[in-house]
N, C-alpha and C positions, 0 to 999 in steps of 0.2 A: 330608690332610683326611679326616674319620670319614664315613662313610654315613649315611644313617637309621637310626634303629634300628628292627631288627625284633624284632618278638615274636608269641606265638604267634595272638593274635588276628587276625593280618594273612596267616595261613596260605592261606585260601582266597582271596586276589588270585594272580595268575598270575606266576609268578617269570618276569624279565627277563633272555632270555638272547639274546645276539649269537651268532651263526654265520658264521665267517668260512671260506673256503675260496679252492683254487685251481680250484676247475669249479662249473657251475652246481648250486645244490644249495635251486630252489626247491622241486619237488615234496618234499623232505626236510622243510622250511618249514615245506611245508603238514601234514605230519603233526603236525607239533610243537605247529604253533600252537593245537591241540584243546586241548593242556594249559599249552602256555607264550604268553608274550608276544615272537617272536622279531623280534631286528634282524639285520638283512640289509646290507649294503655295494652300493650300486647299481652295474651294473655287471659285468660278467665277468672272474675274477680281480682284483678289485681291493682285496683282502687286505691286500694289502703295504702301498698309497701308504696305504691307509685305517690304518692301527695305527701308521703314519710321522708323519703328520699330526694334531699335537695337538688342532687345530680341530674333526674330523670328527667325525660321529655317533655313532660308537662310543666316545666320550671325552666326549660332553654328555650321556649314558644315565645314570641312576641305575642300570648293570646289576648284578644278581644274580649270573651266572657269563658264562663265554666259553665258544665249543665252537671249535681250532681244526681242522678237519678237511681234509686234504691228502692230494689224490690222487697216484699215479704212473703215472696212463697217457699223461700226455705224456713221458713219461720212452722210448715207443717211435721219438721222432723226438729222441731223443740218438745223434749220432755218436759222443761216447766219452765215458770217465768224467771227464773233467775239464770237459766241459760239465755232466753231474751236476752234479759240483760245486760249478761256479757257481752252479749254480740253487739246491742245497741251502744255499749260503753265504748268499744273497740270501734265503733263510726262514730262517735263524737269525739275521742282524741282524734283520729285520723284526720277529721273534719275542721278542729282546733287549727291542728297542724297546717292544714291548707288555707286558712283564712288568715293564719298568720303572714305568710308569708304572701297571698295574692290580697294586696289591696289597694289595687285602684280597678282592674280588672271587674266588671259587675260576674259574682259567683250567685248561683241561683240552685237552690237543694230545697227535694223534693221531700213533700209528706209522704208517710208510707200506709202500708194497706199491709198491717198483717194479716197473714192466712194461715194461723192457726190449723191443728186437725179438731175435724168438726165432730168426731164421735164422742162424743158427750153425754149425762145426760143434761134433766133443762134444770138441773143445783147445781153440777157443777161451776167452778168458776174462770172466766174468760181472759186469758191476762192478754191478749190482746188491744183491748181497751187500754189498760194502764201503758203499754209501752208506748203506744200510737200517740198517746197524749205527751208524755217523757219524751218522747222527738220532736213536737211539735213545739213543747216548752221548751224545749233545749236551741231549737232554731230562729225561735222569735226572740230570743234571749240573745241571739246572737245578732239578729237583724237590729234590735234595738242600740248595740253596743259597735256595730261594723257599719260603714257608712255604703259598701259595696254589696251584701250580703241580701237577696231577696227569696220568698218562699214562690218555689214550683208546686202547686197544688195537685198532688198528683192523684192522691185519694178522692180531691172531689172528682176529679175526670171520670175517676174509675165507678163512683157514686151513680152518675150522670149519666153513663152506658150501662154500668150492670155488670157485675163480676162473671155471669156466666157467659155474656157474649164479650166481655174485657179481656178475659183469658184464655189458655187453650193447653191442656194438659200434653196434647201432641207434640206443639211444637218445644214443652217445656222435656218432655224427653226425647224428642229428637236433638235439641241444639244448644238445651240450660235457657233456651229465651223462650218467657213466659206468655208474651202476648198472643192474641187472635190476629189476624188480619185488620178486625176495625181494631180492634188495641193498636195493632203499629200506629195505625192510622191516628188515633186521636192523642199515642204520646208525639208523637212528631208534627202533628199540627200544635199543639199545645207548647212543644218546645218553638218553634219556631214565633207561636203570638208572645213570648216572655222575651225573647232576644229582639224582637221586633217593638216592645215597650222600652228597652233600652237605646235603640239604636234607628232605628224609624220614625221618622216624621208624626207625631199625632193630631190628627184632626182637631179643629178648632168649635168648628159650629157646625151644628146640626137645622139646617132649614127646613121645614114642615108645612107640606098642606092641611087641611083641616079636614074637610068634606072625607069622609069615609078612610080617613086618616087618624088623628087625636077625636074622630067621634064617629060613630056609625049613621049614614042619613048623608041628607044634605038640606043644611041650615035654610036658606032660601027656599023651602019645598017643605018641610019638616016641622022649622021652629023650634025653639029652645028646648019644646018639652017632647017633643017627638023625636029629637035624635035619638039614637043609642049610645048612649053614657051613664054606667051607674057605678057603685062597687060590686054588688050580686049580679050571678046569672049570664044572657048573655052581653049585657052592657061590660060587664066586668074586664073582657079582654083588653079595651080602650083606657077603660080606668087603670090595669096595670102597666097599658103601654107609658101611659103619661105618670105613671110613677116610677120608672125606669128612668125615661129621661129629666124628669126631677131630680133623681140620684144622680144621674149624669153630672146637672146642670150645679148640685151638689157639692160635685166634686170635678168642678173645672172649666164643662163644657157649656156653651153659652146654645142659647138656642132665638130660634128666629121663626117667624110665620113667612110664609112665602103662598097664599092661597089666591084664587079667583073667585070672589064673593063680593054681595053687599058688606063693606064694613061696617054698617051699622047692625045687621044682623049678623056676622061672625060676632062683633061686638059684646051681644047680647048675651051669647053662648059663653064666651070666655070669662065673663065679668060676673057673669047673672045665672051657669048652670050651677045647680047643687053640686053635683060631682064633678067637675070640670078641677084637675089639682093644679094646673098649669094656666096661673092666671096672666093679665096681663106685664106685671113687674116680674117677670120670669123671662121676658123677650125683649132682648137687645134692639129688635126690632121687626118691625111688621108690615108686610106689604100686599094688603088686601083690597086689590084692586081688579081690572079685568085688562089689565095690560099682560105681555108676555113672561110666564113665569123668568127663561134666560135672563132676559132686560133685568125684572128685578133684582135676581140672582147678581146681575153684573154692577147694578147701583148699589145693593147691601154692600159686597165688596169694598168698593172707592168709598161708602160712608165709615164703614169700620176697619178701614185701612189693610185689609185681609187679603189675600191671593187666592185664588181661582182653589188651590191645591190643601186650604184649610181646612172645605165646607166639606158637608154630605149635605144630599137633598132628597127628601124623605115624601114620596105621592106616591098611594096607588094609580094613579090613571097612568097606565103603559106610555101612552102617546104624550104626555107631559113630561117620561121622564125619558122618553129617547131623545125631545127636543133640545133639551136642557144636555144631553150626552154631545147633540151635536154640536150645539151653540157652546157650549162650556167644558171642553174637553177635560180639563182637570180637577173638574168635580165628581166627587163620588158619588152616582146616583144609583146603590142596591136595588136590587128587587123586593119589589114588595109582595110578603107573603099573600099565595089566595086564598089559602083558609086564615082571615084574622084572628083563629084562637092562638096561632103560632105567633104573634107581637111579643108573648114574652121573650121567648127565645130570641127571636130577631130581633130585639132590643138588647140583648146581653151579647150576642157575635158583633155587632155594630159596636159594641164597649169594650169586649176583648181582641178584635180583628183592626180598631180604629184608632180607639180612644182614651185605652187606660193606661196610664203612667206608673212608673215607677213608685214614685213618689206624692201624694197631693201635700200640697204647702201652702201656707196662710193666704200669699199672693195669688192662688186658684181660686180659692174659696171667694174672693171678691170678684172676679173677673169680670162677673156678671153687670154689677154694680160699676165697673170702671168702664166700658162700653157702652152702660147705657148715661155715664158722663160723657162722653165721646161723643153720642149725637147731640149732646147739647150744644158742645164746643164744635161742631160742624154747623149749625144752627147760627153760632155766636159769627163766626167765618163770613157768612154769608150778607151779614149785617155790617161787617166791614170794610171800608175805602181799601186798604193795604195791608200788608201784611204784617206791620210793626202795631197798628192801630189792632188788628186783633189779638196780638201778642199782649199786648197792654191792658185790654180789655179783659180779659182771662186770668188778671191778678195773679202769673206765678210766683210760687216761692220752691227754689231750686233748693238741695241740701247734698252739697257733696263731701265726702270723707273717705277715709279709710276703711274696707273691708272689716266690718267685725267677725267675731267668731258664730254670733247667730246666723249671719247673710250668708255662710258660705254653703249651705245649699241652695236659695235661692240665686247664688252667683253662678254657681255651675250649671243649674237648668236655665238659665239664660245663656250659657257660652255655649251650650249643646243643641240649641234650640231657634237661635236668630238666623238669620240667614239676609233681609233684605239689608236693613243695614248695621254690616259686621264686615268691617277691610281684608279680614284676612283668613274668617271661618275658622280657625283653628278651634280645636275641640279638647277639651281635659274634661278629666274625671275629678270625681270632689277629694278624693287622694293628692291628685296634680297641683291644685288648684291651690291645695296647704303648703304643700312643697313650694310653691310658688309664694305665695304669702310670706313664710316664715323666713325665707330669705332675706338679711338684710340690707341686697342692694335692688331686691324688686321692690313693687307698692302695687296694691290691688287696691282702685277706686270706685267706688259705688255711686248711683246719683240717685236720689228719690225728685220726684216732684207733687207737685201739691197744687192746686185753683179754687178760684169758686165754687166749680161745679164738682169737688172730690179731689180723693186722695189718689194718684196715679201708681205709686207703691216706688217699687228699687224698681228700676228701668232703665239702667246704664252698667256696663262695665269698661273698665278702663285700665289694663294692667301693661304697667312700665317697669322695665328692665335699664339699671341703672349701669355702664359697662365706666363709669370714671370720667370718659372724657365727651360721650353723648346717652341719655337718656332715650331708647326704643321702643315704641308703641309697638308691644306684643300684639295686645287685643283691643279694640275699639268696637263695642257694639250698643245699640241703644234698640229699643222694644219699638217696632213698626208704629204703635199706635200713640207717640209723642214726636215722631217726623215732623217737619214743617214747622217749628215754633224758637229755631235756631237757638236748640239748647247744646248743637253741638258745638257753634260759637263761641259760648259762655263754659263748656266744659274748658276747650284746648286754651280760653282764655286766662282762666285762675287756674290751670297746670304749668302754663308758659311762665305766667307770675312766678308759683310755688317754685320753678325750677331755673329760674334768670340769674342768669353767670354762670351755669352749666358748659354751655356750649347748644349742643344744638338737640330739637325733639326730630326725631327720625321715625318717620310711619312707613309703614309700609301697606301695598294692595294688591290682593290677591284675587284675581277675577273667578267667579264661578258662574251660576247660569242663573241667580237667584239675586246677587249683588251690586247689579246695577246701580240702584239709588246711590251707591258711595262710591260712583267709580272716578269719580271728579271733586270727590269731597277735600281732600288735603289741598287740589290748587284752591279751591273755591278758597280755603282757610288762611292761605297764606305762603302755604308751601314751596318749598322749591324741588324741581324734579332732579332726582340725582341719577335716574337708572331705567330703563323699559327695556324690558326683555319679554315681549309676546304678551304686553298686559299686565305682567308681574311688574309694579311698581316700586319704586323706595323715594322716598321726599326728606327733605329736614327742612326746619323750621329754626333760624338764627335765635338763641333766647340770651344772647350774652346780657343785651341792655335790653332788653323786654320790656317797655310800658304797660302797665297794664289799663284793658280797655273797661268804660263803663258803659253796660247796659240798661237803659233807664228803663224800658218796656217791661223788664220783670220786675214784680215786688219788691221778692227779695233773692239773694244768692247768698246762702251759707257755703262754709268754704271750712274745712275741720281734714287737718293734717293728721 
C-alpha cells in the first residue's frame, strides 16, 4: 500500500520518525523532538513484541523513517556466547519481521558495541568479537536484499569518542539508559546526520581556495617548492585534506577552485607539485583570478547551472568568507579550522553534516566528468547566433523508453532530489516508485541524452497515469543541468504521438519556492489551462489527432515503448 505523497512544499512539517531500542532512550527523544515528530514504544525494551505485533503503534504511524538503536551493555550479564546468541537471534527475527512489513519507509539499524564482563584473563576467549560481526553480517545482508534498509554506525561513534567518556555506569542504573551526557550528545547528533541523508538536500560542490587551504604557504611568495604539501610530517595535514575531498569527489561530489592568485603560479602547484593529489581534471572548474571571490562564486553557478544552495565554500581567510556569507546568503561557508592539523576531521563532518548520501550510483561517479562536459557546451553557446543553431551544433542523440528494472534507483534519486525543474515535486520512495511501474495503467519514462562532448546519463523522468479516458502527468522532472536545449519539447512530442486518440495529456503544476523555471512550461508547450487555484495549475493537451512534430536540430531521437 503507497504512502502520501510528499512534496517539497510539505518540507517544513516535522518528519515522523519511530525510535525503537533495547534501553531507555527518552532523554535521546527529547533532543530529537526539537526537529522531528518521534514515536516511542511504551515501555522498557519493548522493541521486539512492538515490530512483532501488527496492530501496534508503530504500524498505524504514517512514519517517515525508523531509527533501530541497540545497545550492548546488557551483554555484561551474558554467562557465555550462546546466550549472546540467543539474544542476538531474537533481534534479527524481530528485525526480519519489521523490514517485512516497512518498505518504502527508509529503516536505519544500528551496529552494536558489545560490553561484555571484562574480568578475564588475557587466554581467555572474547565472544564479543564474533557476535558484533554476526549482526553486522546479518544487516548488510539485509541492506543488500531491502531497497529501504541502511546501517546506523553506532560502534564507530562510540570508537570515535571512547567508551569511558561514551558511557556512564550512573545514568545506566539510575534510568537502564546507558549513555554520558556526550553520548547523548553524539547518538542524536548521529541520528539526526542519517535522517538528514535521507531527507535533506545534499550539497553539490565543494569550492576551494588554495593559499593555506589545499596547501600550506602562499604560492606567489613561496613557489612550488616552498609550500607546505607533502604525505609526511607537517605537510601531511593538506595532503590528507585533499585526499578526503578526492574521496568526496569519488563519490559524487564535484569540486571547484575559487582562489585569488597568479593563475600561472596556482597552475604550477596543481599540475607540477609532487604531492598535490587534486589535479587539474578533478575540477569542474577554476577561477583564479583577483576578481571577487562572491562574483565568481555567482558565475560558477550560472556556468554549471547550480543554485546558490548546492555549493560550500572552503578559505581560511575569515574576511573572504564573511564576504561570500553576505554576498551569497545560501552558500555554505564553515569555519575553517585554526589549527590545520584538525582538516581531517573538518573534512569528514563537511561529508557527514553535508554530503553523504544514502546511496552512491554509477550516475555520481561521473558527475565530475559530465560538468566538466557542460562547460564545454557553455563554450559551444556562446559561439552561437541562436538557440536552435547551438542545439544542432551539439549533435544530440535523445533515447527515451520505458523505466527498466536497473534505472529504478537512479529514478528515485532523481524524483527525490530535483527541485528546479520538476511541476509538481512530488516525492516517492523506490518502494512507491515499483508500485507505480508495475501498474498496468501507469508508464514510468526515462530519458538519457548523449553529444559530442559526453554521455549526460538518465536525466528525465516522466510518470503517466492512464485513468481510460485522459492520460495524467504525475511527475515531470528533467536534471537542471540539460535545461535550455528544448528536450522538453521532444519529450511531450513523442508522448503526445505514443498516446494520440487517447483523449487528452493532463499536467498539472504545483508551485514551490525552487520551481520557477516550469511555471509556464505546459502553456509554453501547447497547453490549455483548465484550473488556477493560488498557483496550483492543471492543463491538458488535445492528442485525439496529434501530429506528430519533427525536430531537425537533434541528431537523433530514440523513442522505445
Amino acid at each position: 500500500m503507497m504512502v502520501d505523497i510528499r512534496n517539497e512544499s510539505q518540507t517544513d512539517s516535522k518528519k515522523k520518525v519511530a525510535l525503537l531500542s533495547n534501553v531507555t532512550v527518552d532523554l535521546i527523544a527529547c533532543r530529537l523532538r526539537r526537529k522531528y515528530d518521534i514515536y516511542l514504544p511504551e515501555g522498557f525494551d519493548t522493541w521486539v513484541p512492538e515490530v512483532i505485533n501488527p496492530e501496534s503503534g508503530l504500524y498505524r504511524k504514517n512514519l517517515d523513517c525508523i531509527v533501530v538503536l541497540l545497545d550492548g551493555t546488557e551483554a555484561r550479564n551474558w554467562k557465555s556466547a550462546e546466550q549472546g546468541n540467543e539474544r542476538i537471534t531474537l533481534w534479527e527475527r524481530a528485525l526480519s519481521c519489521l523490514v517485512d512489513k516497512i518498505t518504502v519507509a527508509p529503516v536505519f539499524v544500528s551496529s552494536i558495541d558489545i560490553r561484555e564482563n571484562r574480568i578475564k584473563s588475557l587466554t581467555e576467549r572474547k565472544f564479543r568479537f564474533g557476535l558484533e560481526n554476526d549482526w553486522y553480517q546479518y544487516v548488510q545482508g539485509l541492506i543488500e536484499n531491502k531497497d529501504n534498509i541502511y546501517l546506523f554506525d553506532l560502534a564507530d561513534t562510540i570508537a570515535e569518542i571512547g567508551r569511558k567518556q561514551f558511557y556512564s555506569n550512573k545514568m545506566w542504573y539510575m534510568s537502564s539508559m546507558p549513555y554520558s551526557r556526550d553520548g547523548l550528545t553524539a547518538v542524536a547528533a548521529e541520528i539526526d546526520r542519517v535522517i538528514g541523508s535521507a531527507f535533506t538536500a545534499r550539497k553539490k560542490i565543494i569550492a576551494l581556495d588554495l593559499d593555506n587551504t589545499l596547501w600550506g604557504g602562499v604560492i606567489g611568495e613561496d613557489g612550488v617548492e616552498g609550500i607546505e604539501l607533502s604525505d609526511h610530517k607537517e605537510g601531511q595535514r593538506y595532503f590528507d585534506f585533499q585526499r578526503q575531498l578526492l574521496e568526496m569527489k569519488n563519490r559524487g561530489i564535484i569540486l571547484a577552485v575559487n582562489s585569488k592568485n597568479n593563475e600561472d603560479d596556482a597552475e604550477a602547484a596543481i599540475q607540477g607539485h609532487p604531492s598535490m593529489l587534486l589535479r587539474d581534471d578533478d575540477f569542474v572548474s577554476r577561477k583564479i583570478n583577483w576578481e571577487d571571490k562572491s562574483a565568481n562564486l555567482k558565475t560558477m553557478k550560472d556556468e554549471l547551472s547550480l543554485t546558490e544552495g548546492g555549493f560550500i565554500f572552503i578559505d581560511d581567510n575569515p574576511v573572504e568568507r564573511e564576504t561570500v556569507k553576505g554576498e551569497c546568503p545560501e552558500i555554505l561557508v564553515p569555519d575553517f579550522p585554526a589549527d590545520t592539523s584538525e582538516l581531517l576531521g573538518f573534512a569528514e563532518d563537511i561529508w557527514f553534516d553535508y554530503c553523504r548520501p544514502l546511496r552512491v550510483l554509477g550516475e555520481d561517479l561521473k558527475r565530475t566528468q559530465m560538468y566538466q562536459g557542460e562547460a564545454k557546451r557553455r563554450q559551444e553557446m556562446s559561439y552561437s547566433l541562436n538557440l536552435d543553431e547551438y542545439i544542432a551544433k551539439l549533435e544530440i542523440v535523445a533515447d527515451i523508453h520505458r523505466m527498466r528494472p536497473e534505472e529504478l534507483e537512479r529514478v528515485t534519486q532523481l524524483i527525490n532530489k530535483t527541485n528546479q525543474f520538476n511541476v509538481t515535486t512530488k516525492r516517492y520512495m523506490l518502494a512507491e516508485v515499483e508500485d507505480i511501474a508495475t501498474n498496468p495503467d501507469n508508464a514510468i519514462y526515462v530519458v538519457y541524452i548523449s553529444d559530442k562532448y559526453g554521455d549526460s546519463g538518465l536525466i528525465s523522468v516522466i510518470i503517466l497515469i492512464d485513468d481510460g479516458e485522459k492520460i495524467r502527468i504525475d511527475t515531470f522532472l528533467m536534471s537542471c543541468r540539460v535545461m535550455g536545449r528544448k528536450l522538453e519539447d521532444v519529450i511531450i512530442n513523442e508522448l503526445a504521438a505514443k498516446y494520440a486518440g487517447k483523449g487528452y495529456l493532463v499536467g498539472e503544476f504545483i508551485p514551490t519556492a525552487r520551481n520557477a523555471p516550469v511555471k509556464k512550461l505546459f502553456d509554453r508547450l501547447g497547453f490549455s489551462l483548465i484550473s488556477d487555484d493560488n498557483g496550483h495549475k492543471y492543463y491538458k493537451l488535445d492528442v485525439t489527432d496529434y501530429q506528430k512534430k519533427t525536430y531537425e536540430f537533434y541528431k537523433e531521437i530514440k523513442f522505445e515503448d
